[in-house]
Structures are given as C-alpha cells and as structure tokens.
RODO-2510 file (C-alpha; in nm, 4 decimals, decimal comma):
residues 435
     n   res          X          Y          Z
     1     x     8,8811    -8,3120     9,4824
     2     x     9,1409    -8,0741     9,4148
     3     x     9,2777    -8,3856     9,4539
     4     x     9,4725    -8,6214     9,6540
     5     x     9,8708    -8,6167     9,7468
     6     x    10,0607    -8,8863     9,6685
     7     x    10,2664    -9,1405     9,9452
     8     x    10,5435    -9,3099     9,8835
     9     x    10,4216    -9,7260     9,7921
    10     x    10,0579    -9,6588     9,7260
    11     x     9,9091    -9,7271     9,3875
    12     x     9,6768    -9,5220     9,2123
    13     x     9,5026    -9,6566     8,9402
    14     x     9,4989    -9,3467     8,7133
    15     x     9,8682    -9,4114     8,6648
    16     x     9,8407    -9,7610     8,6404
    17     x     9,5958    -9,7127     8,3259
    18     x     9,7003    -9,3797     8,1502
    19     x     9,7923    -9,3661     7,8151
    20     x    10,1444    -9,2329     7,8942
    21     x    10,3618    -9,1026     8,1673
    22     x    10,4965    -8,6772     8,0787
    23     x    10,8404    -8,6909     7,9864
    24     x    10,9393    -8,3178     7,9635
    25     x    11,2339    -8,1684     8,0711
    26     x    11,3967    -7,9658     8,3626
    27     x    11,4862    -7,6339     8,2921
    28     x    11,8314    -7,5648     8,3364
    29     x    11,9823    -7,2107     8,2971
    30     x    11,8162    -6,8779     8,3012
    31     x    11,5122    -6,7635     8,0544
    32     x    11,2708    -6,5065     7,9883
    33     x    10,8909    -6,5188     7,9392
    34     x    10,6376    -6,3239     7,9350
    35     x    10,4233    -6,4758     8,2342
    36     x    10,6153    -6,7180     8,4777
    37     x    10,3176    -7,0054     8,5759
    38     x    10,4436    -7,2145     8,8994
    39     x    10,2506    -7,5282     8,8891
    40     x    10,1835    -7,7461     8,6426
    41     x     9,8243    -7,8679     8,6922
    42     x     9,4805    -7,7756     8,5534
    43     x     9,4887    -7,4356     8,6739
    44     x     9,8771    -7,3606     8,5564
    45     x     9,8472    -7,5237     8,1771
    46     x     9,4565    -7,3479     8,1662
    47     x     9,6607    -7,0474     8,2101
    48     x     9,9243    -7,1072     7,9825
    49     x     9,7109    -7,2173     7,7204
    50     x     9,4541    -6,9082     7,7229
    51     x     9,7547    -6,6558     7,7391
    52     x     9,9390    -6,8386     7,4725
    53     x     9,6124    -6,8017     7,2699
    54     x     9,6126    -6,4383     7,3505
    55     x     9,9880    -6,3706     7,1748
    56     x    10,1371    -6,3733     7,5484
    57     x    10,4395    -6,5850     7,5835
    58     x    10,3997    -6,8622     7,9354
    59     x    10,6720    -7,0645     8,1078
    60     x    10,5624    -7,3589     8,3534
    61     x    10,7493    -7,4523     8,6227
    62     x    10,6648    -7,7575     8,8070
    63     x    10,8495    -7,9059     9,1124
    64     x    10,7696    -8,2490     9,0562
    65     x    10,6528    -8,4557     8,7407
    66     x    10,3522    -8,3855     8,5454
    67     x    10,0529    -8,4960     8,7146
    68     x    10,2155    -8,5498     9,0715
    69     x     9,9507    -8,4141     9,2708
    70     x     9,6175    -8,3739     9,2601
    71     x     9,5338    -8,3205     8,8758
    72     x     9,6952    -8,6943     8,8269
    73     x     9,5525    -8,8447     9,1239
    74     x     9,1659    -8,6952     9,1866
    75     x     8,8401    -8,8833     9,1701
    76     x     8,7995    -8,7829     8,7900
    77     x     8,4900    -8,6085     8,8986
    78     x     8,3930    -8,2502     8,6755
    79     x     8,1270    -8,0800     8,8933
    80     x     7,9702    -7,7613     8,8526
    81     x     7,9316    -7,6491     9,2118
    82     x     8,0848    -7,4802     9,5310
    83     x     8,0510    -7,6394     9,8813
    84     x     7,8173    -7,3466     9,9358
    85     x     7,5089    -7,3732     9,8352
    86     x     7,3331    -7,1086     9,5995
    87     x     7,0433    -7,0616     9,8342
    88     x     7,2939    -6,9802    10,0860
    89     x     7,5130    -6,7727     9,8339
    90     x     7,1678    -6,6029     9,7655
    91     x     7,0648    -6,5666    10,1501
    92     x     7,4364    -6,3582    10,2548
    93     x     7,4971    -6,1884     9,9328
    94     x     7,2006    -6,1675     9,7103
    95     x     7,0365    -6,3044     9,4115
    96     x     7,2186    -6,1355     9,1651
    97     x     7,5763    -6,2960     9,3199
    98     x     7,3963    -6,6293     9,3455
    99     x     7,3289    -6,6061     8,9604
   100     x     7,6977    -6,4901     8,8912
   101     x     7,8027    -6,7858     9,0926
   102     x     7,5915    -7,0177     8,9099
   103     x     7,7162    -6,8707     8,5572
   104     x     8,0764    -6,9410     8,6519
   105     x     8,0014    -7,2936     8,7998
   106     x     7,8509    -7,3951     8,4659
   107     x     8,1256    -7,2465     8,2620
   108     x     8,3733    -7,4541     8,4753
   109     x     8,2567    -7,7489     8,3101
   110     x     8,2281    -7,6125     7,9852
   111     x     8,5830    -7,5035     7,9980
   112     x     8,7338    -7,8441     8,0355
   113     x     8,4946    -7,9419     7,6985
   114     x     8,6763    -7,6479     7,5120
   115     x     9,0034    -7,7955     7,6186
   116     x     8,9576    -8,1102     7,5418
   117     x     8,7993    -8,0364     7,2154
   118     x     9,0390    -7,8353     7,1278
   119     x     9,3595    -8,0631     7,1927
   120     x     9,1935    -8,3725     7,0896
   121     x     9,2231    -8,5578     7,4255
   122     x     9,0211    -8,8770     7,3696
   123     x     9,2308    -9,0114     7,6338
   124     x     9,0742    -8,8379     7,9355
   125     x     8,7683    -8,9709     7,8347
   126     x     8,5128    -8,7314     7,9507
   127     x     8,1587    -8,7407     7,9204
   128     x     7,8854    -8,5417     8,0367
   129     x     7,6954    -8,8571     8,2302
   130     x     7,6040    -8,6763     8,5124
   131     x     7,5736    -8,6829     8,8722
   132     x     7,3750    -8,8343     9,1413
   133     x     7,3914    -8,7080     9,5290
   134     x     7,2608    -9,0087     9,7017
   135     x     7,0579    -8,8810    10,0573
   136     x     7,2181    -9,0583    10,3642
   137     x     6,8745    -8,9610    10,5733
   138     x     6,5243    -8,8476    10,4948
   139     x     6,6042    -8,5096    10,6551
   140     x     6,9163    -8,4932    10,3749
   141     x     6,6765    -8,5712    10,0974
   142     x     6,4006    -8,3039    10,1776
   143     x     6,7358    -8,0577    10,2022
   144     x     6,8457    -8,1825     9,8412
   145     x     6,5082    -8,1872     9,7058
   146     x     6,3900    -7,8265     9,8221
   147     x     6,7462    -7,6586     9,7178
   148     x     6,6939    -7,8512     9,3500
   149     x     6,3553    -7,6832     9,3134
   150     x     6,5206    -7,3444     9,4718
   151     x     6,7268    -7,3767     9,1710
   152     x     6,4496    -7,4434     8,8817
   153     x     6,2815    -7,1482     9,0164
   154     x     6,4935    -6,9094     9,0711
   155     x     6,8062    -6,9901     8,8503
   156     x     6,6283    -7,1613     8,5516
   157     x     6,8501    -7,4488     8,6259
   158     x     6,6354    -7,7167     8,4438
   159     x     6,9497    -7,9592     8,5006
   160     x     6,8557    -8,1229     8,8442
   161     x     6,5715    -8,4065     8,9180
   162     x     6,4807    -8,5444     9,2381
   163     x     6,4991    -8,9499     9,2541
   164     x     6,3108    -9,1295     9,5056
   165     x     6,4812    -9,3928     9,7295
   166     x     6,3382    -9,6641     9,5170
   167     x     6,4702    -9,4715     9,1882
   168     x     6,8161    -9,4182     9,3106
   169     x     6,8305    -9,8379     9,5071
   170     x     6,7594    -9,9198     9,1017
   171     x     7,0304    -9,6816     8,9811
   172     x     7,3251    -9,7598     9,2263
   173     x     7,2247   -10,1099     9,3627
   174     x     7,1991    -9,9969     9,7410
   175     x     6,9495    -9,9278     9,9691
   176     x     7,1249    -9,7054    10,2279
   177     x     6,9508    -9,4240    10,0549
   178     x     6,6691    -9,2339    10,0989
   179     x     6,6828    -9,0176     9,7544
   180     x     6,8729    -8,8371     9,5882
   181     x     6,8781    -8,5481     9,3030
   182     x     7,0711    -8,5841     8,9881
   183     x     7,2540    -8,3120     8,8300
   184     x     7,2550    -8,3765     8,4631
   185     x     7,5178    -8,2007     8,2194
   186     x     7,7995    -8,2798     8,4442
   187     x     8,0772    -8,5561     8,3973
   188     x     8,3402    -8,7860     8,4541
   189     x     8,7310    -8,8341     8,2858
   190     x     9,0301    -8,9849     8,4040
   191     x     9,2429    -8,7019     8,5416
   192     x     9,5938    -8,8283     8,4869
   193     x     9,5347    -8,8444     8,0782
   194     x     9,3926    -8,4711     8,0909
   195     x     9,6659    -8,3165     8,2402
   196     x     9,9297    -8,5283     8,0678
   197     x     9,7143    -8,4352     7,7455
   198     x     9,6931    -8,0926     7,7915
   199     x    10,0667    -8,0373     7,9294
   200     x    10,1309    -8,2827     7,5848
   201     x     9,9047    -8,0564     7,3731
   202     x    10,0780    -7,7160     7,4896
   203     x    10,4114    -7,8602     7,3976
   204     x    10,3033    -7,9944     7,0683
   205     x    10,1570    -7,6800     6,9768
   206     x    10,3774    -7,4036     7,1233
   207     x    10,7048    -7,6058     7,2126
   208     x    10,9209    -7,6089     7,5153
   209     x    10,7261    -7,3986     7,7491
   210     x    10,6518    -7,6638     8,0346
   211     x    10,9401    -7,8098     8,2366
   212     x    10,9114    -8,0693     8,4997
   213     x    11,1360    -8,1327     8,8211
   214     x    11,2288    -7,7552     8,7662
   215     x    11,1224    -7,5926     9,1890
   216     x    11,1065    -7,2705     9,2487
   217     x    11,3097    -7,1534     9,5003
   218     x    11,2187    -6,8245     9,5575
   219     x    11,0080    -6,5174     9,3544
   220     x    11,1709    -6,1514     9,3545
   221     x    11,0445    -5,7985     9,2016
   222     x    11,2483    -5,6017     8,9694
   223     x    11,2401    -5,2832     8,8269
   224     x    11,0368    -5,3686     8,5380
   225     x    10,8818    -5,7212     8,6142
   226     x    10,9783    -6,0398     8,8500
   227     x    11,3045    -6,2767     8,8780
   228     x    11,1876    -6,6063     8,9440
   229     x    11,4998    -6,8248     9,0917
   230     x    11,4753    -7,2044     9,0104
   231     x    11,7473    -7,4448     9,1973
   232     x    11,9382    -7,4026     8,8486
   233     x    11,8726    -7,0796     8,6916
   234     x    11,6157    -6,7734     8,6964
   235     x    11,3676    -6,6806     8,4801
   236     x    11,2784    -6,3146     8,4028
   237     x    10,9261    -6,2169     8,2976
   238     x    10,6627    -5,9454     8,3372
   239     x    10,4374    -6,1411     8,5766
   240     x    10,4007    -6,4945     8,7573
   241     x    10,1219    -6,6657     8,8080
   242     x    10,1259    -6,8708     9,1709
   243     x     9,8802    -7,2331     9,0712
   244     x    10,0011    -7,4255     9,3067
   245     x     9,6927    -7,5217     9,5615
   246     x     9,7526    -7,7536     9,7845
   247     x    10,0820    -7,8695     9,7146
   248     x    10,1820    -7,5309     9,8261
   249     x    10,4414    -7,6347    10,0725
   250     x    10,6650    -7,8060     9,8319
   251     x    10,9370    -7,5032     9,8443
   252     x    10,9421    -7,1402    10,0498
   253     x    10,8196    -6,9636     9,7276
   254     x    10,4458    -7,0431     9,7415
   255     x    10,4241    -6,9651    10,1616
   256     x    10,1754    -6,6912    10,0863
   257     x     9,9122    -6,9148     9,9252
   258     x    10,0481    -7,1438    10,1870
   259     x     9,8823    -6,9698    10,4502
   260     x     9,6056    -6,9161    10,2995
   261     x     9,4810    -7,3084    10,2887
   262     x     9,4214    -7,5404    10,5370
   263     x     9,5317    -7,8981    10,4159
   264     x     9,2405    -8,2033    10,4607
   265     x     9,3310    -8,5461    10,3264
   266     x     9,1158    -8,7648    10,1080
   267     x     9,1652    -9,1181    10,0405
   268     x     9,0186    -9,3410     9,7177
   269     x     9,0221    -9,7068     9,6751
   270     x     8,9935    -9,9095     9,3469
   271     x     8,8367   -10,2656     9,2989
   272     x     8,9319   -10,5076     9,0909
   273     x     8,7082   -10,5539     8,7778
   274     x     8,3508   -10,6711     8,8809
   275     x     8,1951   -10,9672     8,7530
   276     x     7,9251   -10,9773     8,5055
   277     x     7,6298   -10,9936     8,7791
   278     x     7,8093   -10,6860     8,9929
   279     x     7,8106   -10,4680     8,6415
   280     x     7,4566   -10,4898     8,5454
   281     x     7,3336   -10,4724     8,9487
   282     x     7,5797   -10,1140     9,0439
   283     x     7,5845    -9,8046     8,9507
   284     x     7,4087    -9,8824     8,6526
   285     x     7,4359    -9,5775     8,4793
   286     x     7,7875    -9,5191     8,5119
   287     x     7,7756    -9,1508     8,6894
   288     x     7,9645    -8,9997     8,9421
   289     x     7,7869    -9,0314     9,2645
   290     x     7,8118    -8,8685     9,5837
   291     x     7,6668    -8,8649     9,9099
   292     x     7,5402    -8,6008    10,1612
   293     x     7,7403    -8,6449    10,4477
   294     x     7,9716    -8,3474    10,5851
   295     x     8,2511    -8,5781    10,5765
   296     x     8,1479    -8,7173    10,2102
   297     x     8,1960    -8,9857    10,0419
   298     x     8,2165    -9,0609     9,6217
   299     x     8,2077    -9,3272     9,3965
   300     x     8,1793    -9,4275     9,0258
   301     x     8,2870    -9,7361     8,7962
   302     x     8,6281    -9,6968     8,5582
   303     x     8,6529    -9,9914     8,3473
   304     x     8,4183   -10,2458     8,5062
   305     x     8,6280   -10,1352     8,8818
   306     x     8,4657    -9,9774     9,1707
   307     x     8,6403    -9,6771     9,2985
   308     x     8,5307    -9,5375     9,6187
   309     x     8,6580    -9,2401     9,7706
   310     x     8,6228    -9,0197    10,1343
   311     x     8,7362    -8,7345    10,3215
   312     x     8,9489    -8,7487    10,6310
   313     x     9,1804    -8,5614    10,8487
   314     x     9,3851    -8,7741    11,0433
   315     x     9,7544    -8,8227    10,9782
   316     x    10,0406    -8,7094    10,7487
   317     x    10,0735    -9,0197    10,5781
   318     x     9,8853    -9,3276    10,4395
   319     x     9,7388    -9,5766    10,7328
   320     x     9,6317    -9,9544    10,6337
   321     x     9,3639    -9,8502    10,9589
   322     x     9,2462    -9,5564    10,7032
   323     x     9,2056    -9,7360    10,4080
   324     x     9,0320   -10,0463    10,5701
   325     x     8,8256    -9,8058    10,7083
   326     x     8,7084    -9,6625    10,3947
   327     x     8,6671    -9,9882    10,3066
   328     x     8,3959   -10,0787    10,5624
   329     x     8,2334    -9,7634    10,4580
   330     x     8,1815    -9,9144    10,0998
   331     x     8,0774   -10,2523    10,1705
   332     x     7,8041   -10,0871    10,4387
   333     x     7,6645    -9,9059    10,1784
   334     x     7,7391   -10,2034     9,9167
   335     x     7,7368   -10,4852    10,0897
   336     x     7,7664   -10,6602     9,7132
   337     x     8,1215   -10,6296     9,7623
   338     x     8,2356   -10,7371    10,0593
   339     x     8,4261   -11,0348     9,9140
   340     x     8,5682   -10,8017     9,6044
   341     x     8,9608   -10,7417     9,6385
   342     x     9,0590   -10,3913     9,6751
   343     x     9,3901   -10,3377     9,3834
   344     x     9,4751    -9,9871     9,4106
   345     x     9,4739    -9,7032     9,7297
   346     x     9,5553    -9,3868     9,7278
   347     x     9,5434    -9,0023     9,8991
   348     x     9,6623    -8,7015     9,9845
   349     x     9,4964    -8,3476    10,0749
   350     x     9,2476    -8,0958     9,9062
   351     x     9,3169    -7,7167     9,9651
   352     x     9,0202    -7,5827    10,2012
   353     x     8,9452    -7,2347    10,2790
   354     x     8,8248    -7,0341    10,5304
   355     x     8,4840    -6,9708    10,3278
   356     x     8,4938    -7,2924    10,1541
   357     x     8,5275    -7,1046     9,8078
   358     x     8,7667    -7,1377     9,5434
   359     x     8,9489    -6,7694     9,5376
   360     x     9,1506    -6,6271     9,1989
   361     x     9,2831    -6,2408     9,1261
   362     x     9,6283    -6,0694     9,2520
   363     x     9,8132    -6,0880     9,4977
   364     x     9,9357    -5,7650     9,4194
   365     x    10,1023    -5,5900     9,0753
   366     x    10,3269    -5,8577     8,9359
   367     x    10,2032    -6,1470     9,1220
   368     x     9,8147    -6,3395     9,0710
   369     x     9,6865    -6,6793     9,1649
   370     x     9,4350    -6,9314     9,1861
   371     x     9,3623    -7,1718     9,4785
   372     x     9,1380    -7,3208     9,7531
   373     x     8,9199    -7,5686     9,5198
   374     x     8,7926    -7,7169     9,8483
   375     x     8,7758    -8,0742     9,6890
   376     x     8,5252    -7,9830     9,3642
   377     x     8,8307    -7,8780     9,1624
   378     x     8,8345    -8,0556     8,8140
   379     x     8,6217    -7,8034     8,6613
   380     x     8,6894    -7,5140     8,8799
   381     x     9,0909    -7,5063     8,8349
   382     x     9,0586    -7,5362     8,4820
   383     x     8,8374    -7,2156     8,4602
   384     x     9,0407    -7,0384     8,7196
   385     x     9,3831    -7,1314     8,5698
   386     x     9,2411    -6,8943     8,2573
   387     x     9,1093    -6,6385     8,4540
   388     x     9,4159    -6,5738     8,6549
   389     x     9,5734    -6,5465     8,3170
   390     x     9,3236    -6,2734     8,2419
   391     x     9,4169    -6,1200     8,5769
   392     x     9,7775    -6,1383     8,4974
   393     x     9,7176    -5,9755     8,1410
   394     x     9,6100    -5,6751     8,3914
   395     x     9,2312    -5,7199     8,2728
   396     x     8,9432    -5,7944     8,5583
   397     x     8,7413    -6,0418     8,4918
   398     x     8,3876    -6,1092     8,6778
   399     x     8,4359    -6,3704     8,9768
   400     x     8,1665    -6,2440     9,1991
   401     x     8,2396    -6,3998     9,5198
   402     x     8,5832    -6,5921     9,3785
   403     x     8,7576    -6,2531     9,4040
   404     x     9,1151    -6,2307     9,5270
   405     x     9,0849    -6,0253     9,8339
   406     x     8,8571    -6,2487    10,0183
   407     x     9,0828    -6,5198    10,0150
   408     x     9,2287    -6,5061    10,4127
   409     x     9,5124    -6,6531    10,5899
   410     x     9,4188    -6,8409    10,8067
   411     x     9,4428    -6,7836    11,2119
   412     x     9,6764    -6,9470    11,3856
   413     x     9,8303    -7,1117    11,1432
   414     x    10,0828    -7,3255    11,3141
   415     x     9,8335    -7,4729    11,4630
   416     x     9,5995    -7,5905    11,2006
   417     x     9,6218    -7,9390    11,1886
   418     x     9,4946    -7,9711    11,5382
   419     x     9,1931    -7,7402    11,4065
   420     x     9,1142    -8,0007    11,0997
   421     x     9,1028    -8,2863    11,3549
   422     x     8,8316    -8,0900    11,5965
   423     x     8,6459    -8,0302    11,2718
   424     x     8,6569    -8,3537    11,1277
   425     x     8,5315    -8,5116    11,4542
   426     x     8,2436    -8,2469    11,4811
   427     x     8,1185    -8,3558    11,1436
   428     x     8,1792    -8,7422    11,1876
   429     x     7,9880    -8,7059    11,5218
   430     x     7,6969    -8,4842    11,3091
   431     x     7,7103    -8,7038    11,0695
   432     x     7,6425    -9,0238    11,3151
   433     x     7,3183    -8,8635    11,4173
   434     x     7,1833    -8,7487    11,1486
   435     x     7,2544    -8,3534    11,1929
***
C-alpha cells in the first residue's frame, strides 16, 4: 500500500521494532541545489540517490519526520504488479504495452534489491519469499488460475503456480479458500528500516542533503530554474521533483498532484507473538498473502506476530468500530485466533487514480513527479522515484502506460469523498455475493 497515514494515539508496530528513529535536521535559511525533491519517501530518496549517482546535486524536503507516512507505516509488502491486470493491459492497449508493463513491474522489485544492496540495509530485512493470492470463491480461483497461465504463455512469466484449495489450507492454516496462485520472486521487508536506511545511507554517503520538518510552502519559476519557499528559507535549483503521493495535502504546494488522487484509507492490525502450535499451523511459509476481494485484504507473520491488513473508505480518522471490524474479518478467515490479543493498529490512505495506475513524467519544464501507487507501492515508488529523476535530468525514459499525461484530475473534486464511499459500498456489496 502506498501506505497508510498515521492518527494521532495509534501504534504501529514498524516503529515500535525499527532499528532507529531519523534524526536529521530542518533546513533553515536559503540554499541551492541542483534538483529540489519534496517528499521524503521511497520515491523522493530513489530519486535523490540515482541523480546523486549521476553527478547531479538533490535536496529533500520533507514536511514531517522521516518515515511519517506511508513508506514507515505500509504492509512491508514488495509486489511486482498493477491493479490492472496484464490480460486487460493487453486487451485495451496491446501486447506489446502489456510486455512493457510487465518489464517495469519486475524491475520495481529489482530496484529495491539494488538499493538495499547497495546501502547495506540488513535492517529492512527483505527477502524474495514470495506471494500467495488466496481465492475467496471458486469463480475467483478459475479468474487467478486462467490469468497465471495467460501469463506463462504469453509473457514467459515462469514465476506464478496455481495451488489448489487443499495446497493453500496447508500453506496458510485456513480453509476459507478455494485456491490460490503464488507469485514467486517477490518479497517482504519492514518498511520503516528501508526508508530510515536509505534516507541514513544518502546522508552517510553524500551528507546533508535530506532535511526533515522542513514544508514547503509554495513552488515558483524563475528565469533560469525554480524558487522553492520553505516556512524558513528558499531553495533555488534547476528543477523540483513533486514525490509526495498521498500525503499531498500536507501544504498548498503539492495541490496539483492533489487533484490528481483520490484518498482511500487502509487499516493493519498486529498480534501479539503466537504460540508455538499457532507458528508451525499459519502461514507456514512466511509469505505475503493476499486475497481476491475488490475491497482486499493482506496478511503475513513479522516476528512470530500476525499482521492483518484491509481496505476501507469510511472516515477521516481511526474508529475502534473499524479496527474491530477488521478484526472479525481475520478471525473468520482464522478462526485460530480468535482468543489472540491484538498489540498494535494502525492506518491511513493510499493514493488511487482514476485508471488505477501508478503515473510518473512532467508536469511541465521545471517541474516532474511521481504518484498514484494505488496501494502496490513498495516496489513501484522506488522505481518511479528514479525515473522521475531521469525525467527531471530532461531524458525520457520508457513508462508505457505510467506516462505523465495520462495522469487526470479528477472530476468533481470537492466532492470525492462521497464518491469513495459509493465505491466502497459497490465493491463490499460485490464482494458479499460473489461478483
């Protein structure tokens, strides 16, 4: 999930376990750079670090602490997929944009190896231990099963097996499945070290680039580049870089991305550890696991803990109704742990879109982004962050269908949260009969 935004009093258990909490400085005064990079996530330090790499001199901004928002507070999930599927990517646009598609969605994951390889984070533990999607009807499996063999056949993807319901009861421990395909060469880590890592790693390596509780307050052209105005200085540079997703609304500066994203909230709960007998009867092979319903739901094991996480749309804040109803969701497909105490909650909202596609490129000369993850964004920011760094460079990389100018705003802005509750009960209701 391009992850989850944090409410005041609710505990998340990546911060409760990380390694250590950023401690990097506001930026006070005016300074020049090269690129200015608002947001301080996976996509904003991917960008730093590949222009850094490529001589170009970044400056990250961030309006709150490292790992604030959703790269500190996700489901630690590293997919390589878009909620479109590439049938249906090959069906409206071809085969050849299908197999572009698939090309970048594997590199997505690849790209967070690099990075971690390459700044030593052994403290986002990730590990390619792949994923199962669990079938919530038969109709769901056959769906799953004949989109897996699509993909042998026509993209070579050798990565994906179909499990029967008996195979995937064994794996998880439940039998509220009827199948399910597992997508092998994918992984897990725990999102709050990664960014903390990474944002460490760039300031190890290149020095005070990143500051922290710095907002941007407003972004203006000049003759020969932008001005970017903090609340206590302004930084001149060439180009910015807007990475901000769906924390977009945190000052006026980032409206036009903004706009662009319509805000749906997803909530995660955390066990306490599991006894002995729980261990060796769920989840056995300690994946990532998801489901198939619209309104889906996740889970995996951190550290002998089950964490369970689902989509919603209802409410600007955290709602004890919310989480004990995520709750009941777990123990009806687990009914093992109905008397298991839940230690840690926590959400917030993923940036959607009005194609359900991540989208990266310029907004116009001086000004490129990356946004609209649409809940799979672990992997996906991480590649985007460097390719709007290759945008912003004034190279044009291939994105096939990721391109900038199909990103929309979206109609009617104002009055999009009433929109997100008449979709959300659309796909509950499809999703209680089996549509």
């Amino acid at each position: 999930m391009s992850g989850p935004r944090p409410d005041a009093g609710i505990a998340s258990l990546w911060r409760d376990t990380a390694d250590r909490k950023s401690d990097l400085p506001c930026l006070r005064g005016d300074a020049q750079a090269d690129v200015v990079i608002i947001g301080a996530g996976y996509t904003g330090l991917a960008a730093a670090h590949r222009l850094a790499q490529r001589g170009v001199a970044p400056l990250v901004l961030d309006a709150k602490p490292i790992g604030w928002g959703a790269s500190g507070r996700n489901g630690g999930v590293v997919s390589a997929k878009f909620r479109l599927a590439f049938p249906t990517i090959a069906q409206g646009h071809g085969m050849e944009v299908a197999r572009r598609m698939h090309r970048l969605a594997l590199q997505s994951v690849d790209e967070v190896e690099a990075l971690v390889e390459e700044y030593g984070l052994s403290g986002a533990r990730f590990t390619r231990c792949g994923n199962l999607r669990c079938a919530h009807t038969e109709r769901a499996f056959g769906n799953i099963a004949e989109e897996a063999e699509w993909m042998r056949r026509e993209l070579g993807d050798d990565s994906l097996r179909s499990l029967s319901a008996g195979e995937v009861a064994e794996e998880t421990g439940s039998r509220a499945f009827f199948g399910g395909v597992l997508s092998r060469g994918v992984g897990t880590l725990h999102p709050l070290n990664y960014v903390c890592g990474l944002a460490e790693g760039l300031t190890r390596r290149h020095g005070a680039i990143i500051f922290e509780r710095t907002p941007v307050t407003g972004i203006h052209r000049d003759a020969d580049g932008v001005r970017v105005v903090t609340t206590q200085g302004e930084i001149r540079a060439r180009q910015a870089i807007m990475a901000t997703n769906a924390y977009s609304d945190l000052t006026p500066a980032s409206a036009m991305v903004k706009s662009r994203l319509v805000p749906f909230r997803s909530s995660i709960i955390a066990t306490e550890a599991l006894p002995t007998a729980l261990q060796e009867r769920l989840l056995i092979n300690a994946r990532s696991y998801g489901e198939t319903r619209r309104m889906m739901r996740w889970f995996r094991k951190v550290d002998g803990r089950f964490v369970f996480g689902g989509r919603g749309a209802f409410g600007k804040r955290d709602s004890k109704a919310a989480f004990d109803a995520l709750q009941r969701a777990m123990v009806s497909m687990f009914p093992d742990l109905a008397g298991v105490a839940i230690t840690h909650r926590w959400s917030g909202h993923v940036g959607m879109t009005m194609d359900a596609l991540p989208h990266v490129g310029r907004f116009d000369d001086r000004l490129s982004y990356a946004a609209g993850y649409n809940g799979a964004g672990v992997a996906m920011s991480t590649l985007l962050g460097r390719l709007a760094a290759d945008f912003a460079i004034g190279e044009s990389p291939d994105v096939a269908l990721l391109e900038a100018g199909r990103l929309k705003a979206v109609p009617l802005y104002p009055l999009r949260e009433v929109a997100v509750r008449l979709v959300a009960g659309w796909y509950q209701f499809l999703d209680a009969i089996g549509r």
